[in-house]
N, CA, C and O atoms as a CHARMM CRD file, in Angstrom:
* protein
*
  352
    1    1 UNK  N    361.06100 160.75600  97.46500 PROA 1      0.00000
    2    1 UNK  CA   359.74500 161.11100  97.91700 PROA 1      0.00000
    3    1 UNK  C    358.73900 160.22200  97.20000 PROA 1      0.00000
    4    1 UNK  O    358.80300 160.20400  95.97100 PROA 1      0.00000
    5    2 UNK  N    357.93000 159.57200  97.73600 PROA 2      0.00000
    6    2 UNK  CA   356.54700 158.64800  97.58800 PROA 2      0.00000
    7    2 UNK  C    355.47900 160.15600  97.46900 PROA 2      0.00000
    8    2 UNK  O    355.56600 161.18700  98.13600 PROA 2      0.00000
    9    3 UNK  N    354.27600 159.72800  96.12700 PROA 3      0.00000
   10    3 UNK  CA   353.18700 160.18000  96.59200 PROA 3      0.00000
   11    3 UNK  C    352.42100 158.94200  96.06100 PROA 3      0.00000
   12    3 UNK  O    352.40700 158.20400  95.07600 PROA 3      0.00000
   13    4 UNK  N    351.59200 159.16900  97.62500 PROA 4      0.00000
   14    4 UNK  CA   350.65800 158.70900  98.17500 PROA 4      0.00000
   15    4 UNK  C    349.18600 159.19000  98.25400 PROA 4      0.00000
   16    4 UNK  O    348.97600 160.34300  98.62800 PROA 4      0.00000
   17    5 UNK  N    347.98800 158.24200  97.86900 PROA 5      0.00000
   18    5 UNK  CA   346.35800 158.74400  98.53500 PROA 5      0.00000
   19    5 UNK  C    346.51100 158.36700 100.05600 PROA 5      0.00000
   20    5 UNK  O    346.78700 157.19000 100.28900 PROA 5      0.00000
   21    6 UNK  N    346.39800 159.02700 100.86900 PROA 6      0.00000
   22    6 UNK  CA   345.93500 159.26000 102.43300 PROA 6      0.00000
   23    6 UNK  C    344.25300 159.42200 102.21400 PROA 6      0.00000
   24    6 UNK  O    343.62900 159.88000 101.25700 PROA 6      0.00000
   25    7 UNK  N    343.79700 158.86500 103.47500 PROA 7      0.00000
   26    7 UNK  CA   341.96600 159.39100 103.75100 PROA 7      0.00000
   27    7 UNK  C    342.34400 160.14000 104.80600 PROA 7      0.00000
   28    7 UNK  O    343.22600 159.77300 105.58200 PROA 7      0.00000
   29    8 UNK  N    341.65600 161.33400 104.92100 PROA 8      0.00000
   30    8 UNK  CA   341.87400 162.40900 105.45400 PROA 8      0.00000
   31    8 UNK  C    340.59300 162.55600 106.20500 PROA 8      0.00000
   32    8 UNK  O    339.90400 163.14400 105.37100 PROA 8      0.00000
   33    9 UNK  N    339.63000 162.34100 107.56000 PROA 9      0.00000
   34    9 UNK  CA   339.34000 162.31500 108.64400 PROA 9      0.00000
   35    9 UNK  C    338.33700 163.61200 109.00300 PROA 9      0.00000
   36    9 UNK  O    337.16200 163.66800 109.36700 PROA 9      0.00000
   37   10 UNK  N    339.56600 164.83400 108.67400 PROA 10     0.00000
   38   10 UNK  CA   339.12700 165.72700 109.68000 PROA 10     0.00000
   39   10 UNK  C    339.84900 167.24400 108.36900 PROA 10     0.00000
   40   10 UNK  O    340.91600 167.26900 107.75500 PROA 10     0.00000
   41   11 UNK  N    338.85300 168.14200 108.39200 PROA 11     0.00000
   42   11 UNK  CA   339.70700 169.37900 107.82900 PROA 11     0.00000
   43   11 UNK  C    341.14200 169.24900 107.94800 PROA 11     0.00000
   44   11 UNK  O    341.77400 168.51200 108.70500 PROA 11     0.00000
   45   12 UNK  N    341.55100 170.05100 107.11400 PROA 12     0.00000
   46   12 UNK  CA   343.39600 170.04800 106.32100 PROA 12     0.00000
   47   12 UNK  C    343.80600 170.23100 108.27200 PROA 12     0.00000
   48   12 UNK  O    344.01100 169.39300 109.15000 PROA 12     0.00000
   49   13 UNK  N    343.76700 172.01000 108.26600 PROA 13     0.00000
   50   13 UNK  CA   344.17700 172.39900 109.92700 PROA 13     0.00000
   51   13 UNK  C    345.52700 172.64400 110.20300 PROA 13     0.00000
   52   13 UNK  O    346.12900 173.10800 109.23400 PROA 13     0.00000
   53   14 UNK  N    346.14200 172.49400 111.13600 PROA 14     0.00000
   54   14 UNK  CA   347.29700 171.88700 112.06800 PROA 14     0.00000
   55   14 UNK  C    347.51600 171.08000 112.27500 PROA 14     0.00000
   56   14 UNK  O    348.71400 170.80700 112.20000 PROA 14     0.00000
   57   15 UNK  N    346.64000 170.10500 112.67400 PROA 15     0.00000
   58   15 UNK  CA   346.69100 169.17700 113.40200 PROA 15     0.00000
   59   15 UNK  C    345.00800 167.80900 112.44500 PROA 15     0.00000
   60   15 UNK  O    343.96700 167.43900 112.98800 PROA 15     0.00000
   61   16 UNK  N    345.44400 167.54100 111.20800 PROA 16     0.00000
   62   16 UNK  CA   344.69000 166.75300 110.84100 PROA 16     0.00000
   63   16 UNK  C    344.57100 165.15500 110.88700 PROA 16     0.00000
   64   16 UNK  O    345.62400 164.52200 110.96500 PROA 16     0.00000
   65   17 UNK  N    343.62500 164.61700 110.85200 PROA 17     0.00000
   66   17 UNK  CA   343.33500 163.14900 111.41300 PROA 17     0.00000
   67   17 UNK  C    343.67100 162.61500 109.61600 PROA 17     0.00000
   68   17 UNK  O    343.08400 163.07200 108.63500 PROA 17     0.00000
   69   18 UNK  N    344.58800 161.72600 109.60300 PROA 18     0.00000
   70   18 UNK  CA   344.33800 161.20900 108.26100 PROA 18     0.00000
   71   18 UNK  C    345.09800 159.33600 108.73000 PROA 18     0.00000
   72   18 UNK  O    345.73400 158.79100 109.63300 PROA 18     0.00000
   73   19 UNK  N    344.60300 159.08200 107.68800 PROA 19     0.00000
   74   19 UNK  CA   344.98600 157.41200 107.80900 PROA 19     0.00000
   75   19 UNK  C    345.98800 157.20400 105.87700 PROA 19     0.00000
   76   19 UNK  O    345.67400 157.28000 104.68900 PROA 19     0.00000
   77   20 UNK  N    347.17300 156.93700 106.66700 PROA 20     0.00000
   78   20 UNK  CA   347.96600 156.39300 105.62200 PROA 20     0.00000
   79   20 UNK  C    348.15900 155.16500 105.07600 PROA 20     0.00000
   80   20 UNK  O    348.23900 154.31200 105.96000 PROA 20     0.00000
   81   21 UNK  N    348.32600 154.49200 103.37700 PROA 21     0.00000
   82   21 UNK  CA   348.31200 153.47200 103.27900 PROA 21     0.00000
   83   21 UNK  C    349.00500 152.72900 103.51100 PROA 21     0.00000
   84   21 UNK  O    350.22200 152.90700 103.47100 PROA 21     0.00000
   85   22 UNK  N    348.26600 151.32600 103.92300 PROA 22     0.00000
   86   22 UNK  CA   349.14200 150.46900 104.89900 PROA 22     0.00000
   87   22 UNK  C    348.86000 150.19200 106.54100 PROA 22     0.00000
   88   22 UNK  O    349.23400 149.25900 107.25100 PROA 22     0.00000
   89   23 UNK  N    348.04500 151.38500 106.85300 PROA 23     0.00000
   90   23 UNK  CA   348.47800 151.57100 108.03900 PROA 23     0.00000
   91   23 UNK  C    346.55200 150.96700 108.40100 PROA 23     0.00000
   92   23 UNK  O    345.59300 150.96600 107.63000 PROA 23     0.00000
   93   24 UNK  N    346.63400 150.58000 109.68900 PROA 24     0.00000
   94   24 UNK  CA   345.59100 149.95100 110.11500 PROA 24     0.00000
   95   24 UNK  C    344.49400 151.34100 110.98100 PROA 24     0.00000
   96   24 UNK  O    343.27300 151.18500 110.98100 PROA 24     0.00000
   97   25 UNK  N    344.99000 152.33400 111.50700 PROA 25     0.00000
   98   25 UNK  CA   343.96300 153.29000 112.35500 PROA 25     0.00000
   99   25 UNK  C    345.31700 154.50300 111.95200 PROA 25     0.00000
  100   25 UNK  O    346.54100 154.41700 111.85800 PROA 25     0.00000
  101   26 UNK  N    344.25700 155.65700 111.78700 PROA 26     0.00000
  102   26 UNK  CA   344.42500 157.00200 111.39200 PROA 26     0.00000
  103   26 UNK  C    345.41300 157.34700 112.35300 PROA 26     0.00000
  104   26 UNK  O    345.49900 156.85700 113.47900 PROA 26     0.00000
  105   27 UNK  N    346.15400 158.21400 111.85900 PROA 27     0.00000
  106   27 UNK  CA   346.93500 159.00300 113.21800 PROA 27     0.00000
  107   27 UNK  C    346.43600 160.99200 112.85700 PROA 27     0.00000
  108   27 UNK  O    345.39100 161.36900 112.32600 PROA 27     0.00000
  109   28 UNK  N    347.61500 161.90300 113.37600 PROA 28     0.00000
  110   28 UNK  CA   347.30600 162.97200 113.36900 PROA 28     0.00000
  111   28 UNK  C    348.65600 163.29500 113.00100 PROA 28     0.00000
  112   28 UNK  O    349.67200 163.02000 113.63900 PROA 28     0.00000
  113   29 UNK  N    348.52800 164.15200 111.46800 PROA 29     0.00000
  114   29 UNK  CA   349.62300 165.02200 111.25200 PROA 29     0.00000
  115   29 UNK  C    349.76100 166.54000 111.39500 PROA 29     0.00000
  116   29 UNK  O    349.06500 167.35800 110.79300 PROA 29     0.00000
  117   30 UNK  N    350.79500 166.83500 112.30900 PROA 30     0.00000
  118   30 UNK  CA   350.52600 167.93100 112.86200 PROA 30     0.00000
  119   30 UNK  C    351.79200 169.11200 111.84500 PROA 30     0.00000
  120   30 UNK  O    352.61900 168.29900 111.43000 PROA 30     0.00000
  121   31 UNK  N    352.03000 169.87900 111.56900 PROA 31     0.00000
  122   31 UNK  CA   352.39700 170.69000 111.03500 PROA 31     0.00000
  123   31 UNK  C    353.45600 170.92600 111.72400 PROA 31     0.00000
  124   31 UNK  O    353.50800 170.89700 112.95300 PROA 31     0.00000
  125   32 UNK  N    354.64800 171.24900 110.74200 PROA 32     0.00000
  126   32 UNK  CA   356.11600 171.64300 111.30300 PROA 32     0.00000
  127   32 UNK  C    356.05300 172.53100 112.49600 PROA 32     0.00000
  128   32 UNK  O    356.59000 172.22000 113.55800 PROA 32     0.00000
  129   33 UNK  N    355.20000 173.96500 112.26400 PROA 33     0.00000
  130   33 UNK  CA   355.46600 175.02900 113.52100 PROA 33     0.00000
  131   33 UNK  C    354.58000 174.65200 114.84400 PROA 33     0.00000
  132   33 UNK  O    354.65800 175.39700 115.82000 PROA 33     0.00000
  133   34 UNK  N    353.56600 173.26400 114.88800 PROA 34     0.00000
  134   34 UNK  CA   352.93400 172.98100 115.94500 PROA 34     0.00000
  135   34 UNK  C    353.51400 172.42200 116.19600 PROA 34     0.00000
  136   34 UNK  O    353.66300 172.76700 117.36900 PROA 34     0.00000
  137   35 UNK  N    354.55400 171.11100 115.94500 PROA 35     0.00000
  138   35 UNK  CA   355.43400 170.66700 116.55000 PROA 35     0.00000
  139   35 UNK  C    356.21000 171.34700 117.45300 PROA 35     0.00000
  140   35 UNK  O    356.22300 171.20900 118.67600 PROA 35     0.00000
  141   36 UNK  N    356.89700 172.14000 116.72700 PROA 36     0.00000
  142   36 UNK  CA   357.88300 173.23500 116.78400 PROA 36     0.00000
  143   36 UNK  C    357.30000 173.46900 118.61700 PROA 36     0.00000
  144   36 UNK  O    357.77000 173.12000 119.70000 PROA 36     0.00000
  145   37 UNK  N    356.37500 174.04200 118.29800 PROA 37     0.00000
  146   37 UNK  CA   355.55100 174.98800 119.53700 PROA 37     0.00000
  147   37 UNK  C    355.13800 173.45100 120.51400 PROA 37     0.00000
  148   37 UNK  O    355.93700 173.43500 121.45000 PROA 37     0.00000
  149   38 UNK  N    354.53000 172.65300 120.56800 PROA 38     0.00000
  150   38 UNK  CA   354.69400 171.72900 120.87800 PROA 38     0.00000
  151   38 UNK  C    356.03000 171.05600 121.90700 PROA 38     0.00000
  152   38 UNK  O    355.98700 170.46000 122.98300 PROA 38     0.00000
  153   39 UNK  N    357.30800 171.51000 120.92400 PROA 39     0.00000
  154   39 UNK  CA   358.15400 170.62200 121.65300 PROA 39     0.00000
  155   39 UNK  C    358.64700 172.27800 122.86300 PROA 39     0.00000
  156   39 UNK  O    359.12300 172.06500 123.97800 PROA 39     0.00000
  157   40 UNK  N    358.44600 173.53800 122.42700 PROA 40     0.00000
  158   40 UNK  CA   359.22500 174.17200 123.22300 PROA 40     0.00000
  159   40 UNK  C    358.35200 174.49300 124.54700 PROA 40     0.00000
  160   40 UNK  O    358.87800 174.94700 125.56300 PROA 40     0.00000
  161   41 UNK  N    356.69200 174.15700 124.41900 PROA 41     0.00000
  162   41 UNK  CA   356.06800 174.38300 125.88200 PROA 41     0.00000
  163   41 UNK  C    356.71900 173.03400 126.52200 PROA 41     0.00000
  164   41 UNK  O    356.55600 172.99200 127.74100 PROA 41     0.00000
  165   42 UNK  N    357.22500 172.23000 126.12800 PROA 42     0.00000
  166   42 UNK  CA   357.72700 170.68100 126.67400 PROA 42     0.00000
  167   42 UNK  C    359.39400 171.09400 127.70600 PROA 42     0.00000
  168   42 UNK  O    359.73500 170.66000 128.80600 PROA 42     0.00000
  169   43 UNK  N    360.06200 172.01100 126.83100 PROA 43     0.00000
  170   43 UNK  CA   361.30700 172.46300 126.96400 PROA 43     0.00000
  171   43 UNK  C    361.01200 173.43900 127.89800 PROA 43     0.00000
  172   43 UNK  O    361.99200 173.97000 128.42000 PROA 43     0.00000
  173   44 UNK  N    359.65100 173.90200 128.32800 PROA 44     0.00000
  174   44 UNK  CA   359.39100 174.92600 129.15100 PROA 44     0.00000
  175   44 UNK  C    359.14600 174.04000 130.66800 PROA 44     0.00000
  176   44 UNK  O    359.88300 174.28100 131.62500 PROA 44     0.00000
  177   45 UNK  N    358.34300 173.29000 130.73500 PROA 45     0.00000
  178   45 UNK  CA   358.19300 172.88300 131.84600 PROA 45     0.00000
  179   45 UNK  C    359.73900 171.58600 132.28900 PROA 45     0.00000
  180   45 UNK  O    360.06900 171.14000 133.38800 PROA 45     0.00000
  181   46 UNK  N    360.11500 171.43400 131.43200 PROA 46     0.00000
  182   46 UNK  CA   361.62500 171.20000 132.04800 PROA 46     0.00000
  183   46 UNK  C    362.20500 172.07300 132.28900 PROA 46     0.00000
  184   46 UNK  O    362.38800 171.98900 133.50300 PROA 46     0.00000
  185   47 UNK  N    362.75000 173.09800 131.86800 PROA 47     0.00000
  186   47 UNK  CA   363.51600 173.93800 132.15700 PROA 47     0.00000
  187   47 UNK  C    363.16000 175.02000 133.68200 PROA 47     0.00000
  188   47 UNK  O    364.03200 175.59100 134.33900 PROA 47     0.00000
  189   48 UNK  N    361.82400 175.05900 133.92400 PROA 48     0.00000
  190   48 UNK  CA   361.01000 175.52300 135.14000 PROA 48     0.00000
  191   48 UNK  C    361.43700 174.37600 136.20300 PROA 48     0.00000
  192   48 UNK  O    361.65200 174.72800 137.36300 PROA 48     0.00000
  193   49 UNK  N    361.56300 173.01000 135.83600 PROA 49     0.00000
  194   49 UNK  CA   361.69000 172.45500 137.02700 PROA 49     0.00000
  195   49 UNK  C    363.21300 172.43500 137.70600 PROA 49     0.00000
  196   49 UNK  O    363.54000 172.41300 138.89300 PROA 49     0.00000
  197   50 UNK  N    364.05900 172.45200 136.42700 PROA 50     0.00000
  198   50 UNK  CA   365.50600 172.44700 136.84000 PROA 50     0.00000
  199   50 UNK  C    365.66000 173.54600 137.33100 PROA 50     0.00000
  200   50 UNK  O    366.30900 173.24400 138.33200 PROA 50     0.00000
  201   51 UNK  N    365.53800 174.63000 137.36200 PROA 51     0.00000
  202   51 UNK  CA   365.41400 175.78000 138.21100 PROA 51     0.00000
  203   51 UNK  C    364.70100 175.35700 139.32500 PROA 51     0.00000
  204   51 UNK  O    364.99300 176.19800 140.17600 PROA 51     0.00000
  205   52 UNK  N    363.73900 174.34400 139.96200 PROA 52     0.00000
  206   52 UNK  CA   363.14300 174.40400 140.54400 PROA 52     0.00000
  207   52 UNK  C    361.87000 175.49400 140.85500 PROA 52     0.00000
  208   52 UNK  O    361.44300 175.88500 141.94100 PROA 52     0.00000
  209   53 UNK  N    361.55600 175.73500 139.85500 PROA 53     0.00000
  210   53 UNK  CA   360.25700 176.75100 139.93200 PROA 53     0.00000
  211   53 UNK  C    359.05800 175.68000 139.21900 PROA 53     0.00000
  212   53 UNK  O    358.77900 175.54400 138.02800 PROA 53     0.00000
  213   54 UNK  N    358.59900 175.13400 140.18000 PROA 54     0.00000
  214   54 UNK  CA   357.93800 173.95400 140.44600 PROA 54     0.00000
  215   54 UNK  C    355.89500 174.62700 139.72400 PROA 54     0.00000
  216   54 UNK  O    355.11700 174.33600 138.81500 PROA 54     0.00000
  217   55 UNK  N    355.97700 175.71100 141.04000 PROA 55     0.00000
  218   55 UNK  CA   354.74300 176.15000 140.31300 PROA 55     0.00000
  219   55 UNK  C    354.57000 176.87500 138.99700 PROA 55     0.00000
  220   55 UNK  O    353.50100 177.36500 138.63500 PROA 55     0.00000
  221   56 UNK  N    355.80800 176.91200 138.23900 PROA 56     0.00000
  222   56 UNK  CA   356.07300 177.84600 137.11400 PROA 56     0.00000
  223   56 UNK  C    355.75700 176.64600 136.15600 PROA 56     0.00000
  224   56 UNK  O    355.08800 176.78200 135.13200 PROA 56     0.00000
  225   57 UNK  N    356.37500 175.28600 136.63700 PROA 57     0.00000
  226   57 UNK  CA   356.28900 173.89100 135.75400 PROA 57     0.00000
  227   57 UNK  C    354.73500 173.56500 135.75700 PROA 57     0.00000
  228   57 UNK  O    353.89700 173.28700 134.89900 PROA 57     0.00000
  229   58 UNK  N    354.75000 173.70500 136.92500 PROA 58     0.00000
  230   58 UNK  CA   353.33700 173.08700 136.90500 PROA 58     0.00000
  231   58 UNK  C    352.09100 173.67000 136.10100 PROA 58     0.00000
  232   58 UNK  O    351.30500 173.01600 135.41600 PROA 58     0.00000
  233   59 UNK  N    352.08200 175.04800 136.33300 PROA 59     0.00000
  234   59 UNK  CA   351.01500 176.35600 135.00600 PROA 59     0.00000
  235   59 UNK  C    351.70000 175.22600 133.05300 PROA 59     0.00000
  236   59 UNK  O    351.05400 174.72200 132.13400 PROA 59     0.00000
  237   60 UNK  N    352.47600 175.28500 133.19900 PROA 60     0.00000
  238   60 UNK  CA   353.42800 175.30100 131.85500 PROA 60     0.00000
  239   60 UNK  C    352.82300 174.07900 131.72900 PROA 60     0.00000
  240   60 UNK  O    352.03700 174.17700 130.78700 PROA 60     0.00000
  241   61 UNK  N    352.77200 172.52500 132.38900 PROA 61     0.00000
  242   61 UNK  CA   352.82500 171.62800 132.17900 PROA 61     0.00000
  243   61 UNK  C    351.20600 171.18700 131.82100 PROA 61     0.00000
  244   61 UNK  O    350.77100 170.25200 131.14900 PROA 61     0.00000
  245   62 UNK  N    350.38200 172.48600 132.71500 PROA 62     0.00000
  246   62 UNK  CA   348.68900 172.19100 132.80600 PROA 62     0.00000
  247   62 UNK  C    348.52800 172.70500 131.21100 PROA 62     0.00000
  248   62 UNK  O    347.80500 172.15100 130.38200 PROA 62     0.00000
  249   63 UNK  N    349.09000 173.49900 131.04900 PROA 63     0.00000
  250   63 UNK  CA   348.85700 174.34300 129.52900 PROA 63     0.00000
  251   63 UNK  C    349.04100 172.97000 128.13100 PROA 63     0.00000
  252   63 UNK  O    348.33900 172.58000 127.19700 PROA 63     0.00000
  253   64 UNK  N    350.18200 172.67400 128.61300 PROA 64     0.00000
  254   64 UNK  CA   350.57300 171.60800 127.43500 PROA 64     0.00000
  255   64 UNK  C    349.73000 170.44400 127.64700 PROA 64     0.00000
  256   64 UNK  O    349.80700 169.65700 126.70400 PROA 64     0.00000
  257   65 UNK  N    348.93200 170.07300 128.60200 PROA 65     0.00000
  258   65 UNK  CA   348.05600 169.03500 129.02800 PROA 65     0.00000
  259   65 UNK  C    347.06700 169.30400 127.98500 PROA 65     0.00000
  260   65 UNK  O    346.96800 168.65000 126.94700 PROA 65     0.00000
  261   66 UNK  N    346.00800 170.76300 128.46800 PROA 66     0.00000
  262   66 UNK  CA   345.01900 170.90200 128.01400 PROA 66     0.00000
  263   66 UNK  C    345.21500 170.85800 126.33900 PROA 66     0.00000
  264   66 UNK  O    344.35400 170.48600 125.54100 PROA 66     0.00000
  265   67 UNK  N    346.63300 171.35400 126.00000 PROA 67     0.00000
  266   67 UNK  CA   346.01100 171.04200 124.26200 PROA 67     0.00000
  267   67 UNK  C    346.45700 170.38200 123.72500 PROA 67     0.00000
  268   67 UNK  O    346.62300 170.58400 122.52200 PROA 67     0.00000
  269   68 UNK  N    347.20300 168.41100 124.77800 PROA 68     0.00000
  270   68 UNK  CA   347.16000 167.93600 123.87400 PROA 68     0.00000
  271   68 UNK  C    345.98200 167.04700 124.37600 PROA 68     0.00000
  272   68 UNK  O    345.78300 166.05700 123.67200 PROA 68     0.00000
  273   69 UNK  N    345.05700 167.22100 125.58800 PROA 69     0.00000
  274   69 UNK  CA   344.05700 166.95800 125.36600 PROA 69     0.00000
  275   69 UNK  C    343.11600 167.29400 124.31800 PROA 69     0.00000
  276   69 UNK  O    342.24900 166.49200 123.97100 PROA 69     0.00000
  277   70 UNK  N    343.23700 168.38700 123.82100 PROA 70     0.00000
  278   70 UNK  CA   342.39500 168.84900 122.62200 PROA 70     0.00000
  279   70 UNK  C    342.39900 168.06100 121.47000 PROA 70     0.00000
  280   70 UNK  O    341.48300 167.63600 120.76700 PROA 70     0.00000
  281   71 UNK  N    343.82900 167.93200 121.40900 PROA 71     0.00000
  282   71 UNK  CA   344.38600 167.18000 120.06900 PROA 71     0.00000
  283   71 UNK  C    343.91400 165.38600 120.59500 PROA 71     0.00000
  284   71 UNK  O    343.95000 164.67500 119.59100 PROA 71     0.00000
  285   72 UNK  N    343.65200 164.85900 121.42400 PROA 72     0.00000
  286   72 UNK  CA   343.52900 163.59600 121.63200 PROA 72     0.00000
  287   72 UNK  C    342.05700 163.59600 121.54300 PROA 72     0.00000
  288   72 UNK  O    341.55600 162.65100 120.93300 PROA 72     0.00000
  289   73 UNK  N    341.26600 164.50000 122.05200 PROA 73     0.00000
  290   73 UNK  CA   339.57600 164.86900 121.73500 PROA 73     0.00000
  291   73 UNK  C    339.11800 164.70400 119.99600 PROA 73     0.00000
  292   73 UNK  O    338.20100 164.01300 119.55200 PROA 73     0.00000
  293   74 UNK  N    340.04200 165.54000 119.25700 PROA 74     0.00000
  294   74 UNK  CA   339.99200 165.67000 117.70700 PROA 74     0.00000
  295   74 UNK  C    340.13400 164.58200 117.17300 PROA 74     0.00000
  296   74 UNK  O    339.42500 164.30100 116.20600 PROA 74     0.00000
  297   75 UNK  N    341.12700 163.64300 117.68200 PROA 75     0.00000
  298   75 UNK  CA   341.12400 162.44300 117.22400 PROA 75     0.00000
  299   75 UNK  C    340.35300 161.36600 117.35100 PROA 75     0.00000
  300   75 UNK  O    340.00800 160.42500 116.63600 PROA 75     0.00000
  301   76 UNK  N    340.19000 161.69400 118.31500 PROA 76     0.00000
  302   76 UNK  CA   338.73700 160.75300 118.84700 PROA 76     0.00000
  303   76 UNK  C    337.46300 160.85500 118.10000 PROA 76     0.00000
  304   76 UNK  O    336.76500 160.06700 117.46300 PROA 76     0.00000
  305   77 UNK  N    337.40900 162.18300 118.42400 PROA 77     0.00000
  306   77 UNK  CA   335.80100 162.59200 117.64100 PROA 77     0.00000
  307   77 UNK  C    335.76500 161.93200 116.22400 PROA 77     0.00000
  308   77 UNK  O    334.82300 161.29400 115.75600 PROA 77     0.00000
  309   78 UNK  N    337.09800 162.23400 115.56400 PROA 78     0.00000
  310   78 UNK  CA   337.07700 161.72100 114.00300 PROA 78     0.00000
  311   78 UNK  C    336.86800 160.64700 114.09000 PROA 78     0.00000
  312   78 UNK  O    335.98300 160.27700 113.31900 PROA 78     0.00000
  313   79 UNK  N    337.38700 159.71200 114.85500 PROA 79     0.00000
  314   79 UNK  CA   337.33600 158.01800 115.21900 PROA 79     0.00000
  315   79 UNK  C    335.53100 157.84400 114.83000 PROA 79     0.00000
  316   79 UNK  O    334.98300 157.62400 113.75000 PROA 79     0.00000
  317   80 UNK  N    335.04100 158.02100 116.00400 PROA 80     0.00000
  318   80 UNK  CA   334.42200 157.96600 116.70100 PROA 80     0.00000
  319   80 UNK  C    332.91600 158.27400 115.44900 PROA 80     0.00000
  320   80 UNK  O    331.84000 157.67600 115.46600 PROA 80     0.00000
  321   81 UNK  N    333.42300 159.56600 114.31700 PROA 81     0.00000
  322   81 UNK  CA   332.09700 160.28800 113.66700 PROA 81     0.00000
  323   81 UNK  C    332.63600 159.29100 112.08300 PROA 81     0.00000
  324   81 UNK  O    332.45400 159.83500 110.99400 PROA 81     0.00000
  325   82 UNK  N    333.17900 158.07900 112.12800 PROA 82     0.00000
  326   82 UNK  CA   333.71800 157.12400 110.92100 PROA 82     0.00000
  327   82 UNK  C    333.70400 155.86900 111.52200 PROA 82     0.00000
  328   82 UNK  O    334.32400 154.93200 111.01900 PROA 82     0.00000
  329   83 UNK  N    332.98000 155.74200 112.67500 PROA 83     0.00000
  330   83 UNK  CA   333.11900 154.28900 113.13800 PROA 83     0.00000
  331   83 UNK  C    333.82600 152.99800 113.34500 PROA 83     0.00000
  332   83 UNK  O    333.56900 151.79400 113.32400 PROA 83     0.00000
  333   84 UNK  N    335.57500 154.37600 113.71100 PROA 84     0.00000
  334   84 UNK  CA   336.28000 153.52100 113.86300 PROA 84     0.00000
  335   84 UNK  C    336.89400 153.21100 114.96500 PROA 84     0.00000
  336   84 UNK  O    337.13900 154.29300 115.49700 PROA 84     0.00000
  337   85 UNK  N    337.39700 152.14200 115.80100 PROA 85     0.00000
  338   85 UNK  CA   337.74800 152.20200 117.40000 PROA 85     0.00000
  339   85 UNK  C    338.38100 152.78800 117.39100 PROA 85     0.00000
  340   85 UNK  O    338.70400 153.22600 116.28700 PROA 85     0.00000
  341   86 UNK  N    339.23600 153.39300 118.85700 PROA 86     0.00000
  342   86 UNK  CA   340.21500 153.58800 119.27800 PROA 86     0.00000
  343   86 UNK  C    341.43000 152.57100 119.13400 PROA 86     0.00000
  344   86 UNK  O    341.20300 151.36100 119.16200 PROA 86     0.00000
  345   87 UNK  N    342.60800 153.02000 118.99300 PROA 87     0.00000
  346   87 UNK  CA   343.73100 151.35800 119.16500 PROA 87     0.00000
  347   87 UNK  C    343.96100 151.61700 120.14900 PROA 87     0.00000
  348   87 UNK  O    344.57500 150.61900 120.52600 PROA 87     0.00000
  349   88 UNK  N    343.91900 152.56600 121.29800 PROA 88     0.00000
  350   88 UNK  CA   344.31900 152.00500 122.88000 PROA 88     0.00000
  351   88 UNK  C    342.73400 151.55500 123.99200 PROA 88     0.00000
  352   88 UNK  O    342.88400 151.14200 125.14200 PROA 88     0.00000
């Protein structure tokens, strides 16, 4: 195990904006159980489609949209309130 100073962006959270050394633009470290939760709404709208319950995928898939739109908003904003670009 390395310890490391990180600049840290955005409150601790779930889902915090920090920039590691070395690294050229911040990313977002998200916490073991948001992952977690993360990967199983993912496992949800697959598993809805292989059943073919298409509109069951589709609710499931709008859900996981909107928050990782949230999470792509958070990152931004931090960008954005430190004057730093986007890399895409």
């Amino acid at each position: 195990m390395d310890h490391v100073e990180a600049e840290l962006y955005t409150d601790g959270g779930n889902d915090a904006v920090v920039r590691l050394p070395g690294r050229r633009f911040p990313g977002v470290l998200l916490q073991g159980d948001s992952l977690h939760i993360l990967r199983n709404d993912l496992a949800e709208v697959a598993e809805a489609c292989e059943r073919g319950a298409l509109t069951e995928a589709r609710h499931s898939a709008d859900l996981l949209l909107t928050n990782l739109d949230a999470l792509l908003t958070r990152y931004e904003d931090a960008l954005r309130q430190h004057g730093i670009p986007r890399p895409y």
